[in-house]
C-alpha positions as CSV (number, residue, x, y, z in Angstrom):
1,X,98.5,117.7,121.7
2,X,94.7,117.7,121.4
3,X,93.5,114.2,120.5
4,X,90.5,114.2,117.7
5,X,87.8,112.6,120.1
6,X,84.9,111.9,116.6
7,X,85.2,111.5,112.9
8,X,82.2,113.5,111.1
9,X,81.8,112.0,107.5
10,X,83.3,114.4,104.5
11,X,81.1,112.3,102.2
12,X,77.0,110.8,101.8
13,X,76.9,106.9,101.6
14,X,73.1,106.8,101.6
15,X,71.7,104.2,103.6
16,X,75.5,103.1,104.9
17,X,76.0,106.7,106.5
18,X,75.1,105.1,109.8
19,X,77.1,102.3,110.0
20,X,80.3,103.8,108.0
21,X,80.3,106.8,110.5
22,X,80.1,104.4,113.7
23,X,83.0,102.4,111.9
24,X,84.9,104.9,111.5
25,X,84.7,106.6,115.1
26,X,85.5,103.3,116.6
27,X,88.3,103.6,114.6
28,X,89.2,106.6,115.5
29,X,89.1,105.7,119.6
30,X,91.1,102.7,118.8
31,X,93.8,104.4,116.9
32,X,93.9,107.3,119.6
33,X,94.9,105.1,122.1
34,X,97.7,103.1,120.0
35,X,99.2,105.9,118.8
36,X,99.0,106.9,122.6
37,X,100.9,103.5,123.5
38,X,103.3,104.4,120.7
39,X,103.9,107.8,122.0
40,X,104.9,105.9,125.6
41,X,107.0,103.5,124.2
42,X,109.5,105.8,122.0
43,X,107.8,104.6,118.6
44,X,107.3,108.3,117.7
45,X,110.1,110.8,117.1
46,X,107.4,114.2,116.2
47,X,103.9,113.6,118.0
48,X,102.1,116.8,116.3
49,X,102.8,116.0,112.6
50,X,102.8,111.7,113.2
51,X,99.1,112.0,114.7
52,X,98.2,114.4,112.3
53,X,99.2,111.6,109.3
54,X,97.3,108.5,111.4
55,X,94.0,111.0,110.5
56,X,94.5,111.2,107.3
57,X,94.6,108.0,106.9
58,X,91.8,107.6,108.3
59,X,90.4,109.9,106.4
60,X,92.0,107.7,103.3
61,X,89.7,104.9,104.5
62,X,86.4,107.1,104.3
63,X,87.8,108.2,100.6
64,X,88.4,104.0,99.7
65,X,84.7,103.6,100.6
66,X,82.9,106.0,98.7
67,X,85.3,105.3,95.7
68,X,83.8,101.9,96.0
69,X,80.2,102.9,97.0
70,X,78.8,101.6,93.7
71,X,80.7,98.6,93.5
72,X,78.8,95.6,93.4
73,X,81.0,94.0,96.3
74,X,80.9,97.1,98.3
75,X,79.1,95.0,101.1
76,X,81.8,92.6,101.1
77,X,84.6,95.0,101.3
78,X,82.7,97.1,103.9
79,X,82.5,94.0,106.0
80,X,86.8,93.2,105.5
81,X,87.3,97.4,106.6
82,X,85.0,96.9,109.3
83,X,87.4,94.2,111.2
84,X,90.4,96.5,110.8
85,X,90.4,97.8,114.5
86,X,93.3,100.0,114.6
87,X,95.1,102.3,112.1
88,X,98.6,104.1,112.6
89,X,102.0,105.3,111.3
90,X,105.1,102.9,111.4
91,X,107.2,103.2,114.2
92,X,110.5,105.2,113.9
93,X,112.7,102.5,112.9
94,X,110.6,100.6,110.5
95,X,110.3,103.5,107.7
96,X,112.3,101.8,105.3
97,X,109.0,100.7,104.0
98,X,105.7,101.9,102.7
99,X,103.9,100.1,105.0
100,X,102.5,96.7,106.6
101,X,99.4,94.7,107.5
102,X,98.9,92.8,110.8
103,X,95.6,90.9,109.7
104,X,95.8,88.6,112.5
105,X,95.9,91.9,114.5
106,X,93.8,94.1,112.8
107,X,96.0,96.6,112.7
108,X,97.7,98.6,109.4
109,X,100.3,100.7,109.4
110,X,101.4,103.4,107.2
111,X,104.7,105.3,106.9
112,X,104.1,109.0,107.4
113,X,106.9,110.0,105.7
114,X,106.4,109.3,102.4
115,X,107.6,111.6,99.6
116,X,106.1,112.6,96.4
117,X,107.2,111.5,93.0
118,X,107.0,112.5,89.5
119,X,103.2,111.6,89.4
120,X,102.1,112.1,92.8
121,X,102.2,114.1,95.5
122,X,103.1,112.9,99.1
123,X,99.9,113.0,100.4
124,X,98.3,111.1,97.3
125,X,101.2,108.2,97.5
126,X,100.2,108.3,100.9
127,X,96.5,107.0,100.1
128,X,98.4,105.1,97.9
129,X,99.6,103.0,100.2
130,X,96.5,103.1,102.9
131,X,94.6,101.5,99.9
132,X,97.5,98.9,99.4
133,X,97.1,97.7,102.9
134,X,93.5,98.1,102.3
135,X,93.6,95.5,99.6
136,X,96.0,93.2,101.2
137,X,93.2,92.7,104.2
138,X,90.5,92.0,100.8
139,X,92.6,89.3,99.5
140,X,93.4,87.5,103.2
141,X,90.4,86.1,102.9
142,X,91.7,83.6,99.9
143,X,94.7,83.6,100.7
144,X,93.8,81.7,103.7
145,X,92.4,79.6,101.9
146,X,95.5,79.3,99.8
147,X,97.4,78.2,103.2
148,X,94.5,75.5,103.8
149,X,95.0,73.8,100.7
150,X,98.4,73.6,100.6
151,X,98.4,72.4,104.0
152,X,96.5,69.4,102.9
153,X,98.3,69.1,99.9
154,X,101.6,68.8,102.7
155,X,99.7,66.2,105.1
156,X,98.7,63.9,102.2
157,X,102.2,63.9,101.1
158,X,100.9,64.7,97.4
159,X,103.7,67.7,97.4
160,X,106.3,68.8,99.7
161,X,106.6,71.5,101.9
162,X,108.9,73.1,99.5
163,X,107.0,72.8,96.7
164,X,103.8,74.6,98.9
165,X,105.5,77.7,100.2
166,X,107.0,78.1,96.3
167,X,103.2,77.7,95.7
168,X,101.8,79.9,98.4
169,X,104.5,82.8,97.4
170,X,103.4,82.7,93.7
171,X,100.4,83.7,94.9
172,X,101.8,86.2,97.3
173,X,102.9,87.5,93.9
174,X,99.2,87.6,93.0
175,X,98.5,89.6,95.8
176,X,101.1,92.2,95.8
177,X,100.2,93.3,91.9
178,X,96.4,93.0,92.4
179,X,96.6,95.2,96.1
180,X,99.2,97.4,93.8
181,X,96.5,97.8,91.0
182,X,93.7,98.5,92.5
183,X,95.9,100.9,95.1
184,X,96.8,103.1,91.7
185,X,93.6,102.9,90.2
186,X,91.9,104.3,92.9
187,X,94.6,106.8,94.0
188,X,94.4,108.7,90.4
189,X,90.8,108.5,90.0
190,X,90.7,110.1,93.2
191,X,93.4,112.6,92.2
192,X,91.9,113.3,88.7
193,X,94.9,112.4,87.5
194,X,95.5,109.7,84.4
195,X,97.7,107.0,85.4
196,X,101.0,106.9,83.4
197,X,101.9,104.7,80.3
198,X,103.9,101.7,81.1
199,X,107.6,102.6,80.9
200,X,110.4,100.1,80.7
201,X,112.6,99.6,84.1
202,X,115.2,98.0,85.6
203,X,115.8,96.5,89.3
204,X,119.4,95.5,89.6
205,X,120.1,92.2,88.9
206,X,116.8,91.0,88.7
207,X,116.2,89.2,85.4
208,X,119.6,89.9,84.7
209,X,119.5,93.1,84.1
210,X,116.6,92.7,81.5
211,X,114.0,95.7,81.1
212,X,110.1,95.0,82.2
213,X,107.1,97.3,81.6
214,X,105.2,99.1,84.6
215,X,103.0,101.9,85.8
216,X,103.4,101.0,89.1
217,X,104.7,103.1,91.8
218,X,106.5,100.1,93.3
219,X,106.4,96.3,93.0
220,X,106.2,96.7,89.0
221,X,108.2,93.8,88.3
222,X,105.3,92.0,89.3
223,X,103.1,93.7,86.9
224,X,103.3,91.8,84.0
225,X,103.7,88.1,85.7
226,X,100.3,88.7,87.0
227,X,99.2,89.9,83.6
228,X,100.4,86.7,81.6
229,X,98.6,84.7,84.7
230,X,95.1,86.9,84.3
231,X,95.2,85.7,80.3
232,X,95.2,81.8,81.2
233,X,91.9,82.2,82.6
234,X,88.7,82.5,80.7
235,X,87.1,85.7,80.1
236,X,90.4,87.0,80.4
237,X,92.6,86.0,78.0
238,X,90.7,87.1,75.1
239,X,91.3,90.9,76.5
240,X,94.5,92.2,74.7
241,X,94.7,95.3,76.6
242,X,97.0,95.0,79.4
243,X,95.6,97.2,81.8
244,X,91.8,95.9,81.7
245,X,93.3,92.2,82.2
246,X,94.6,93.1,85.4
247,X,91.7,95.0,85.9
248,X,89.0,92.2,85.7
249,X,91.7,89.7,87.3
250,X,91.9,92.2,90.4
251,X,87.9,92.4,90.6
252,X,87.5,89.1,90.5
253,X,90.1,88.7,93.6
254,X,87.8,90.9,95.6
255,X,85.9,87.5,96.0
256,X,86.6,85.8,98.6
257,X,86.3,82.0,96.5
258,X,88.8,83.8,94.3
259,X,91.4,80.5,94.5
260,X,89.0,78.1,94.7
261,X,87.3,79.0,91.5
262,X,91.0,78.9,89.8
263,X,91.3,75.9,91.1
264,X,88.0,74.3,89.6
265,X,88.6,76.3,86.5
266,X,92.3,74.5,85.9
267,X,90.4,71.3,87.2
268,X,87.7,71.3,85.0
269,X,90.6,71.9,82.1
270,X,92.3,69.2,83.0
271,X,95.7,71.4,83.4
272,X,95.5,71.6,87.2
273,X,99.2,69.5,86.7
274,X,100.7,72.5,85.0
275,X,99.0,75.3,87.7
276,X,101.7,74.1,89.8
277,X,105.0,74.8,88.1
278,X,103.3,77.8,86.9
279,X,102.8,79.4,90.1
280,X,105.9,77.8,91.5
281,X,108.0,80.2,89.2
282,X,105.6,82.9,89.8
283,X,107.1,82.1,93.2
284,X,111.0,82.0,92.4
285,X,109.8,85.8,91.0
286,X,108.1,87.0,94.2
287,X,111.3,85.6,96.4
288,X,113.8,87.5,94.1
289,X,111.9,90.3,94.5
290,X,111.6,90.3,98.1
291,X,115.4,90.0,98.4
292,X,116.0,93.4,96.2
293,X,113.9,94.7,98.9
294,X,116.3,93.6,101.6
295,X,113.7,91.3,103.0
296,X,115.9,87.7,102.4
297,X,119.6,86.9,102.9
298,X,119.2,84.3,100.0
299,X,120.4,85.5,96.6
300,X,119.9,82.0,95.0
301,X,116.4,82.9,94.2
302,X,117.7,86.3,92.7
303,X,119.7,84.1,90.2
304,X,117.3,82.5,88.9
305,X,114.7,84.9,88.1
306,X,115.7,85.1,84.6
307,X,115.5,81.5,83.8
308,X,112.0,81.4,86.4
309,X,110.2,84.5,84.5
310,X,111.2,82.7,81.3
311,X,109.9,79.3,82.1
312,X,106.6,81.0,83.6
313,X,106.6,82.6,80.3
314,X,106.1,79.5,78.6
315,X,103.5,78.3,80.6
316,X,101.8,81.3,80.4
317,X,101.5,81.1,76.9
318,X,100.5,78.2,76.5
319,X,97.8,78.1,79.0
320,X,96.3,81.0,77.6
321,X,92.2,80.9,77.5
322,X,90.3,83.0,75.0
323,X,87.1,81.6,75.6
324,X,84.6,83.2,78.0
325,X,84.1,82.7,81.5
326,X,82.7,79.8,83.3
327,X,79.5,80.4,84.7
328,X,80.3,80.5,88.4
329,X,83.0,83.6,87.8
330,X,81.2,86.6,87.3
331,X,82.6,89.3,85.2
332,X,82.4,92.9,86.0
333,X,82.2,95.6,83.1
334,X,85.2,97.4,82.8
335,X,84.8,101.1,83.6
C-alpha cells in the first residue's frame, strides 16, 4: 500500500490557505503513522479500502472549513480543528458505532463502514459523522467548563454528586443535538440536498412508546428537548420555527462562554433555582437514551423517560423567554 505522503488543498481560503494547508499535512503525517500502528496491532481487517476512508476524512475536514470560511467564528473553530492531531477509522471491533472523540487525545475516529440511507449516500453520512466529532471537539470547550462548575457546586456541598452528573448529562444532551444539528446542516448544504421534514418516530420503550418529531439521522429523540430548552432563552424563544431555534441555539454554542452566559442569563432572571431540575430531566433523557444504545446496563433511567420528558416539558414551558437577547449573547442572522 502506498501511503499519501502531502495533502494539496481542493479549495481557496484566501489568506488562511497557508496555515489550513500546513494543518492539514501535519495531519495527514500524524494519521499515516496511527493507522500504521493500527495496521500492527490487528485494528484493521482491509488495509487498501480502511486508509483510503481515513483520507476522506480528512478530506471531510478541509470541506467543514470552507463550509465555515465566512462564519464569523471561523477563527475560533479553526483554532479547536487545529489541536485535533490525529484522524482515523474505528478499529474492527468497535463498529457498532458511528464514531467517537478522544479530546483529551486529540484523536477522532470514524467508522468506515457506514451505509447509506434513504437521504444520503454512504459517503455523505460519512461526513456526516466527521462533522459530528467535529462539533463535539467545538463544544469541549464549555463543557469543561460545565465539569468545573459542577465540581464546585460538589466541594461546597450546595448539590450532590448525583445531582451534578444528572446536571452535566443534561447538558451532554445539549451537546449531542447541537453537534447533530450542525452535522446535518452542513452535510446537505454540502450535498445540495434539502434536509427532510421532521417525521414522527419511535425508539422502543423510550417514552413509552410515545412518537417524537426528528430530521435527524440519529440521536433525534434529542431533537426536540434541546428545542424547548433553546426557547427559554432570550432571543430565542420568540422564534416559532423549530429548525432556526436550534439553529441560533447551536451558533451560539460555538462560543466557548456558551454555559456561562446561560448561567448569568437564568441568574440575572432569578430562575437559576429552576435551571437545575430542568437540566436534571434533560438528563434522565440523555441516560435513557444512552441505554437504547447499549451504552448502560441500567434500565431505571429508561422507565422514567416518560414521566422525565414530561416534567422537562413543563419547565420548559414555563421558562420560555420571548424577549430579545441580552447584550453580552450575540445573535447571528439566520441564513
Amino acid at each position: 500500500m502506498q501511503l499519501i505522503q502531502k495533502y494539496d488543498l481542493n479549495y481557496n481560503f484566501s489568506t488562511y490557505n497557508d496555515r489550513v494547508k500546513n494543518y492539514l499535512n501535519r495531519l495527514l503525517t500524524n494519521s499515516n503513522n496511527y493507522f500504521l500502528n493500527q495496521y500492527g496491532e490487528g485494528e484493521i481487517n482491509d488495509i487498501e479500502s480502511d486508509y483510503s476512508k481515513m483520507c476522506e476524512f480528512i478530506n471531510n475536514i478541509e470541506e467543514y472549513l470552507i463550509y465555515n470560511i465566512n462564519n464569523p467564528s471561523f477563527e475560533h473553530i479553526l483554532n479547536i480543528l487545529e489541536k485535533i492531531e490525529t484522524i482515523s477509522v474505528l478499529p474492527i471491533n468497535e463498529r457498532g458505532i458511528y464514531g467517537k472523540a478522544e479530546t483529551d487525545n486529540n484523536i477522532l475516529f470514524i467508522n468506515p463502514n457506514l451505509r447509506g440511507n434513504e437521504f444520503l449516500t454512504p459517503k455523505e453520512r460519512t461526513r456526516l459523522y466527521v462533522a459530528h466529532e467535529l462539533g463535539h471537539c467545538i463544544n469541549n470547550e464549555w463543557m469543561n467548563t460545565v465539569i468545573n462548575f459542577l465540581d464546585k457546586k460538589v466541594r461546597s456541598s450546595e448539590i450532590t454528586e448525583e445531582s451534578a452528573q444528572l446536571f452535566y448529562d443534561g447538558f451532554s444532551l445539549l451537546d449531542e443535538a447541537i453537534t447533530q444539528n450542525r452535522a446535518e446542516d452542513f452535510t446537505y448544504t454540502f450535498a445540495r440536498k434539502r434536509r427532510p421534514n421532521m417525521q414522527n418516530k419511535t425508539r422502543g420503550r423510550l417514552f413509552d412508546g410515545d412518537t417524537y418529531k426528528t430530521n435527524f439521522d440519529f440521536y433525534g429523540e434529542l431533537q426536540n428537548p434541546a428545542i424547548m430548552f433553546a426557547r427559554t432563552l432570550r432571543g430565542i424563544g420568540k422564534l416559532e420555527n423549530d429548525n432556526e431555534a436550534l439553529k441560533v441555539l447551536s451558533e451560539r454554542a460555538i462560543n466557548p462562554d456558551f454555559f456561562n452566559k446561560i448561567i448569568d442569563e437564568y441568574t440575572k432572571d432569578d430562575q437559576l433555582e429552576n435551571l437545575f431540575p430542568m437540566i436534571q430531566y434533560m438528563g434522565v433523557i440523555k441516560n435513557a437514551s444512552y441505554y437504547m444504545f447499549g451504552g448502560d446496563d441500567d434500565v431505571t433511567y429508561l422507565l422514567l423517560s416518560k414521566r422525565a420528558l414530561d416534567n422537562f416539558k413543563n419547565y420548559a414551558n414555563n421558562l420560555r423567554d420571548r424577549r430579545n437577547p441580552l447584550e453580552n449573547n450575540h445573535e447571528h442572522s439566520i441564513r
